[in-house]
Each structure stands twice: as C-alpha cells, then as structure tokens.
N, C-alpha and C positions, 0 to 999 in steps of 0.2 A: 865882354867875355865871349869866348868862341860859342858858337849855338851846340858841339857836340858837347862843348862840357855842362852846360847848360839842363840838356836834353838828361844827363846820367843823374844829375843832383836831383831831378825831378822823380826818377825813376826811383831813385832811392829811398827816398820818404814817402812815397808811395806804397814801395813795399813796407818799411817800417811801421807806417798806418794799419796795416792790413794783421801784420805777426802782431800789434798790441792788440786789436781787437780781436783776432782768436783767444790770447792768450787771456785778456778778461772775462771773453763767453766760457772758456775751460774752468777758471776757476769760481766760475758764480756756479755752473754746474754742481761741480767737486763739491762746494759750501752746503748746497744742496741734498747732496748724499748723506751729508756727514752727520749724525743722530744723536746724541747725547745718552748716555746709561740711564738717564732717567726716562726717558722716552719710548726708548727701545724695549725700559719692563712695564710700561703704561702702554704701550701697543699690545705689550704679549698679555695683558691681565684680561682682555676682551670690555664687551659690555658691563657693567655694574647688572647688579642681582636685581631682582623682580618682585614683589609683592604678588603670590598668586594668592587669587581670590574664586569664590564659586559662589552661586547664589544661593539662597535658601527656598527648600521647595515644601510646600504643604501638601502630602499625599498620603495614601493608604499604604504602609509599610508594610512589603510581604518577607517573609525567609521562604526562599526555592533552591529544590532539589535537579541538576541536571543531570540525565542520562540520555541512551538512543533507546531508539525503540524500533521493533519494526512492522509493518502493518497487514495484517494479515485476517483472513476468517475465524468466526468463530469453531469450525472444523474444516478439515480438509481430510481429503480419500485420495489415497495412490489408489491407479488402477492399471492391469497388465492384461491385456485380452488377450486368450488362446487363438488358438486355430487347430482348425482340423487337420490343414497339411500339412506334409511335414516340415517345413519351416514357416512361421507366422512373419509374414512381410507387412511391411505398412502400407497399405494402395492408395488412400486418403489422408490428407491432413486438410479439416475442416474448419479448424478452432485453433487462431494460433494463443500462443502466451497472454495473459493480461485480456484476452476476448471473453467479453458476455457470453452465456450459453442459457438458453432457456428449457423447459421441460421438452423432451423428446425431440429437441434435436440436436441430430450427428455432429458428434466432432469430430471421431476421425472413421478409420474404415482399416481392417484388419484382413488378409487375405481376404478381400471382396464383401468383408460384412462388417455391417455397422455397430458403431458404441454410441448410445444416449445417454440421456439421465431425464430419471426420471422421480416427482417429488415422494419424499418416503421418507421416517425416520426409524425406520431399522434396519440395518445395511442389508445390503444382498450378498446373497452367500452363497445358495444353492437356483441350480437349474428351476424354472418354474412351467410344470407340466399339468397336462388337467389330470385333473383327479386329485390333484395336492390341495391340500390345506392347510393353512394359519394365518399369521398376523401378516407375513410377506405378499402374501396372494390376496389378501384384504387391500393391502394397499397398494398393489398394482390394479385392482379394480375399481380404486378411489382415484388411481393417477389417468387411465384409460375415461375414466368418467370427464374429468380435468380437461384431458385432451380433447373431446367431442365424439371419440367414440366408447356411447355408455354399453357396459357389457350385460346390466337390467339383473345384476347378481352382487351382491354385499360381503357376503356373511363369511369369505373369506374361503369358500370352497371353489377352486378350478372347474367349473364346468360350461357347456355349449357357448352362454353366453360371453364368457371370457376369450373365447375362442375367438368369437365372430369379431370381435371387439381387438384382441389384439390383430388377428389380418387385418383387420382395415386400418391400423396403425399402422403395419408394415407399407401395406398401400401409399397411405400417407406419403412417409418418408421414400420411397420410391422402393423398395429392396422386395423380394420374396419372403414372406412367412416361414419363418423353421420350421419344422415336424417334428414328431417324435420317432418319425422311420419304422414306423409299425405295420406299413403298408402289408409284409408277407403276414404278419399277427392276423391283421385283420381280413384280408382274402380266405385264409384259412377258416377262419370263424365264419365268415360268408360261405363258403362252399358249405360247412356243417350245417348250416341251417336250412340250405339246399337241399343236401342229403335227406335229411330229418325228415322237410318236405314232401320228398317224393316219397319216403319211406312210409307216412303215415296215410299218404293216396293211394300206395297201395294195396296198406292194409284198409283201406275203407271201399278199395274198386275203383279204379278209375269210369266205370261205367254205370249201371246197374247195381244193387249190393248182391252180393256172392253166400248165398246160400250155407249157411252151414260154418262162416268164417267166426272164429270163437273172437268175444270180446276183450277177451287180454291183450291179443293182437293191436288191436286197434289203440288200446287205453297206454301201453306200452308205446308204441310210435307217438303220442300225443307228448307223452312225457318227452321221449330224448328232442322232440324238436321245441318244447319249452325250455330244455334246460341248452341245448344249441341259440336260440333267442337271446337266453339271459347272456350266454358267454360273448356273444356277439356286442349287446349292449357293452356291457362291461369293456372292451378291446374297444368299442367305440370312444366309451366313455376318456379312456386313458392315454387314446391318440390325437394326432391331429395338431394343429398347431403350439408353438412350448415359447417360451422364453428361455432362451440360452443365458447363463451366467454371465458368460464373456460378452456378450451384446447390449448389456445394461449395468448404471446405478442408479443406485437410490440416494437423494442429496434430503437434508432436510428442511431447505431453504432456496428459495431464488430470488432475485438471478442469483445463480452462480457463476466460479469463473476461473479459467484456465491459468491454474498460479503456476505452474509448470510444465513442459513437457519435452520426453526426448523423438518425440514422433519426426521420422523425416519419409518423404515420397522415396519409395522402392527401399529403406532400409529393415533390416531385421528388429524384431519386436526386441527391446530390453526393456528390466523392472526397473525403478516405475517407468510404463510409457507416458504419465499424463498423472497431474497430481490435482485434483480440482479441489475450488474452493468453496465452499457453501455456507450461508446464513451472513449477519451483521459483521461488518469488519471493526476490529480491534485491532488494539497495540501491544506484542509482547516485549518487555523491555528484562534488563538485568540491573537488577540491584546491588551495588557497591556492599558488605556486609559494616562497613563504616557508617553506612548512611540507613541501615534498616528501624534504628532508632525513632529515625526522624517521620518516616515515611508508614503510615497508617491506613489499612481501607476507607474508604471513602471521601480521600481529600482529593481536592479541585486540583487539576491537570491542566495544562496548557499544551496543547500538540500542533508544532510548526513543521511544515515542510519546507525547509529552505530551495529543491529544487523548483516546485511551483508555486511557492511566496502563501499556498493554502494555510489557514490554520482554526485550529477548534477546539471547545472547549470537551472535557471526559473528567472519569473518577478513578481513582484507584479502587479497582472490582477486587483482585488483590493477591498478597504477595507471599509467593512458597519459601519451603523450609530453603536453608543452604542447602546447595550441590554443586558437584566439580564438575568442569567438562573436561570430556576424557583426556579433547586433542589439546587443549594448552593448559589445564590443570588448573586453570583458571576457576575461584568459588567466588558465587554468587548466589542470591537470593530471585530467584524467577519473578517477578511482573509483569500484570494484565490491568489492562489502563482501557475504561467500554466510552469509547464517545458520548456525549449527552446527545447529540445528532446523528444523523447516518454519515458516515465521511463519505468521500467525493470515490468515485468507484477507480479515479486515477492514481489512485492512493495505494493499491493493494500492490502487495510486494514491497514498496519503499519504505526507506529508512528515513526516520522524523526524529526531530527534536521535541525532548519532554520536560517541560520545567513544572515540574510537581510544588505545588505552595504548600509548605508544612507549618505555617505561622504567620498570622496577620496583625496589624495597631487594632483596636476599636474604631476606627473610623481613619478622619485626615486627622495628621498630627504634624509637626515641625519637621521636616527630613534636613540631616546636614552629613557630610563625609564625617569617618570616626577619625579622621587627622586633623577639623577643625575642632577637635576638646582640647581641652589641656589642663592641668590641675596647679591649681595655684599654691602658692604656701601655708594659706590656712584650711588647707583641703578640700574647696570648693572646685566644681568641676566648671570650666570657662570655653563659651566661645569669643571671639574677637571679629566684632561689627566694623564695616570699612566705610564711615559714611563719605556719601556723594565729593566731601571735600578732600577726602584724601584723607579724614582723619580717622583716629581707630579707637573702637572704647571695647573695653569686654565688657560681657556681657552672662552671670551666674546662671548655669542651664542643670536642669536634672536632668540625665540620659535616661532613656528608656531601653526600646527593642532594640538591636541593630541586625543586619541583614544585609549581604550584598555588597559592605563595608560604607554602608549609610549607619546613620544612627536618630530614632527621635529623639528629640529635646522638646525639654518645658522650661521657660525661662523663669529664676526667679528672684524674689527679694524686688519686683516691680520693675525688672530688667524689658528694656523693648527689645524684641526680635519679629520681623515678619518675615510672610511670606514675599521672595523675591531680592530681598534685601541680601548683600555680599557679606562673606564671613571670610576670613582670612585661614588658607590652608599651608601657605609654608612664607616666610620671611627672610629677607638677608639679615636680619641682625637677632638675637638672642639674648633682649634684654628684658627689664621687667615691663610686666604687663599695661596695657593702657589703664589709664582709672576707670572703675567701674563707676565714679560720678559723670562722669558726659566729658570728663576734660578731657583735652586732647594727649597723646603721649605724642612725645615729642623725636624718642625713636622706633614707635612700633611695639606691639605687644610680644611678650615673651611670652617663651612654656615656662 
C-alpha cells in the first residue's frame, strides 16, 4: 500500500478516537447535571429540624422593672453674676463642666471679680454688709471660720471681726475686698467729730481757763462732740468691707460640682451662667404609669452605667404623683432612686440604666423558660427532661413566679428534675408526650 495512503487511514482514526472521547467526557457531564424532582425538593427542604434544649438553672428569681435614669445632685443652684459695668463679660473660666469645686474657690470671674461658694444651707439672697444680721451672716461666719480665717463673732451679727475675716479671705483668693463705698459717709463723720473737737477746746480755753466763761458752754460742746463720736462709730460700724451677692453661693454640701455652664472667656454673661451641683448624688428617673403599680418606696435598685461598665446598688427614695411634660406631652410618674453608696463622682450628669426588683422566690428555686411548660390532657402542667441519651420523659411540675419570661417549677408526683439538667423548649414533631414513667418516647414529647 502507497505510504500516503497509509499515512491518511492513520490520521483518520486518530481523529475518530479523539471526537468519541469528547463526546463521552460531554455526556458523563450532562448525566451529572441532570437531578431528579425528587432531589431537587430534598435539596430545597434544607436541614431536618432540631430539638432545642436549655438547661435548668437553680436561682433566686427576681421580677424587674426597667427604665433610665439620670444622675444627678441631691440640689442644684443656677447662678448669674451681675456686674457693675455696663455690660457683665466673662474674664475667667475657672471650673469647667463635670469639675470638683471646693469651699471658696473661684470658678469663674465676672467683669474682673470673682464667684465662690461657699458651705451654707440657706441660699443667698441678698448683699452681706456689716451691721446685718441673721441666719445668712451666721453662716458665712461659720463658712470663714471653715476656711482658716476665724472672724472670733458667732451670733450672726456683721461686725469688725467679720470684717477682718472676710479681707483675708479676699487676700486668700488673690482679688481686693469690696466696700460698702461709704468712704464720703464716713470722712464726713470724721471731720464732725474734729469740729466737735475743737469746739469743746474752746469752750474750755485752749490755755489757761478764761474767767467768767459760763458752764453751759462747756457742757454743751461735750455733748455735740459725743453725739459726733456715736455718729462716727455708727458709719464706721456699717462700712468697710461687704459681700456682694453676685460674688457668692451658699451650697449645702461638698464637694460640689459644675453640672453646667454657659461661661465662655471674653463672652457676655447669660442666665444661667453656671448651674452647680451640691450634696449626695442620686438618680432621677421617669416612671412609665403602666408600671407605677409594680414599683413601691423602698425596693432594691440595681443602677448600671453602660458607658463605664460602673454599677451600684440604691432604693427607691420615691415616686411622685403623674405629670405631663410640657414639650412632648409625654405623662409619667417622677422617680428618685438614693444609692446605698456614694456613686463615683464620674457619674454626675449620666444617664444609667435602672432595673428596679419588684418581686423575688424565697430563696433558690427550680428556674426554667415559660415555653418549656406545657399542659397535658389531664391537666397537669409538664416539663420534658432530655436525658444524656437522647431520650426524653416529662416530667409534672407546679409553676410558681415567673419573671423575665423564666418560670419556677416544683416538680411533682416524685418527678426528677435538677439543677443543670436539659429541658426541651421547642421540637420538630407535635406528638404526644413522652411517658412520665422513665420510658422513652419514641418520637419526642408533645404540648
């Protein structure tokens, strides 16, 4: 046979080899693709259902109330300092937001003079000048005493030693003493007692005594320069150093602390410049009127800070009538919730979380979800035990409290239940219950 014809018969079958072998890799694919209806609704049904289970827990079962709260002093005072000029500037900010402030000293500084506080429970009101008297000027001579400069005067009257006592408080703090600006009162009164003076030297002679001078003279000059003396006293008495209003409060408690302010360097004063806060911090929260039922004076409070993970125990101190708020119309019942501790001074102005306990077990009891009960046909209330082997028995339980969407149970009729052990809370099948002799059910306990 020629070698070309040879050569083409080879090539032939060659190729022929090659087109059967795609065409059997094409159709073992294709066989592969190919799914069956029953397959295809077995792939789409997913996993088979699940037996969930939880376990059982033995604990103190509480019912709690939540709401916010938010944390703040037992009082707080807005305060707006005047000024003499005519516009009041802020020149200091000493004390910002959230800052400690202790007795007498500055937090801020108002057209060139200062605001303190100082300890006192009955606010300030008016100007404190000498020669005033009450229960205010009592207790700035109790606060000056506090401070280290004792004024050596109690009894609630403004005089010298209050005086001396507050300059050197002013000292202290760096600033000048205020007056009473009596300075012309009081020169006046000095020059009189001068006059007086001289008047009565010379009804008595400045030299020698003068023959013949009648004693009325004399007795008369004695008099007006006694009664120039007293006046002088008096204008002494009433001047001289003061406590201005705008340069002080009275807080009832320290530390206190700057729960807010609008003070800024070189701006114009507005009301309030500064809100301080003074005495034990609390929590005022709002009462849902759904929930006022539940929630009593003096039950135990749980108060968490989610922003600093803090938290503490308090009481419900307690809770006002309804009232509306203006801006959202929103009623509630006002709550006050007093730490059983001091809280953390990081605390003031935040908003905490409050879980108020209104209801506890007597002790530890059986805790289980209220979806593992279930009631049987002859009326018994059931849980369903998942033992270790997979098998499942019910189990006749008395409910008790529930709370929280737990429930206790007491098991009974000599039923085991422990602590730890798994109870079954939902099933893929819905048939009857396991037996409550030990045997096993065979597809799972029903409701």
């Amino acid at each position: 046979m020629p070698k070309n014809t040879l050569r083409g018969r080879r090539r032939a079958l060659a190729g022929s080899t090659v087109a059967a072998a795609t065409l059997i890799a094409t159709g073992f694919a294709a066989g592969s693709a190919i799914r069956s209806p029953q397959q295809v609704a077995a792939d789409a049904a997913g996993p088979g259902l699940t037996t969930l289970t939880t376990p059982v827990e033995r604990r103190v079962l509480t019912s709690t109330v939540l709401l916010r709260g938010d944390v703040t002093a037992s009082r707080t005072v807005d305060v707006t300092p005047s000024s003499k000029e005519a516009q009041a500037i802020v020149t200091a900010v000493k004390a910002e937001q959230g800052q400690e402030i202790r007795p007498g000293r500055v937090i801020l500084e108002v057209s060139g003079r200062p605001l303190f506080a100082l300890p006192g429970t009955k606010p300030a009101y008016r100007d404190l000048r000498p020669g005033a008297k009450g229960e205010d000027v009592a207790q700035l001579q109790a606060a000056l005493k506090k401070l280290g400069h004792d004024p050596g005067e109690y009894g609630g009257e403004f005089g010298a030693g209050t005086k001396n006592a507050l300059r050197a408080l002013y000292e202290a703090i760096g600033y000048e003493v205020p007056t009473t600006g009596d300075d012309q009162a009081l020169s006046a009164a000095q020059d009189r007692v001068t006059e007086a003076e001289d008047a009565l030297a010379a009804a008595q002679g400045s030299g020698p005594r003068q023959e013949g001078r009648p004693a009325t003279t004399t007795r008369r000059a004695e008099e007006r320069l006694e009664r120039a003396r007293r006046d002088l006293a008096q204008v002494r008495a009433r001047s001289g150093p003061m406590l201005p209003a705008s340069e002080f409060v009275f807080l009832p408690a320290f530390p206190a602390r700057v729960a807010a302010t609008q003070a800024a360097l070189g701006a114009p004063v507005k009301a309030p410049l500064v809100t301080l806060s003074s005495g034990r911090l609390e929590v005022k929260g709002s009462l849902n009127p759904g929930q006022r039922d539940l929630v009593r004076k003096g039950q135990t409070v749980r108060i968490l800070s989610e922003t600093t993970g803090a938290s503490a125990k308090g009481t419900v101190a307690s809770v006002g009538a309804l009232v509306q708020d203006k801006d959202t119309g929103v009623s509630s019942h006002p709550l006050t919730v007093t730490p059983t501790g001091a809280l953390d001074a990081e605390l003031a102005g935040s908003n905490v979380q409050l879980r108020i306990e209104t209801a506890a077990s007597r002790g530890e009891v059986l805790v289980v979800p209220v979806s593992a009960l279930f009631a049987a046909s002859d009326g018994t209330t059931n849980v369903v035990r998942m033992l270790p082997s997979g098998e499942q028995r019910t189990v006749p339980v008395t409910p008790g409290m529930s709370a929280g969407g737990m429930v206790a149970v007491t098991p009974e009729r000599g039923g085991a239940l422990r602590d730890g052990e798994r109870v079954v809370i939902s099933r893929p099948e819905d048939d009857e219950p396991a037996p409550a002799d030990g045997t096993a059910s065979a597809r799972g306990a029903g409701r």
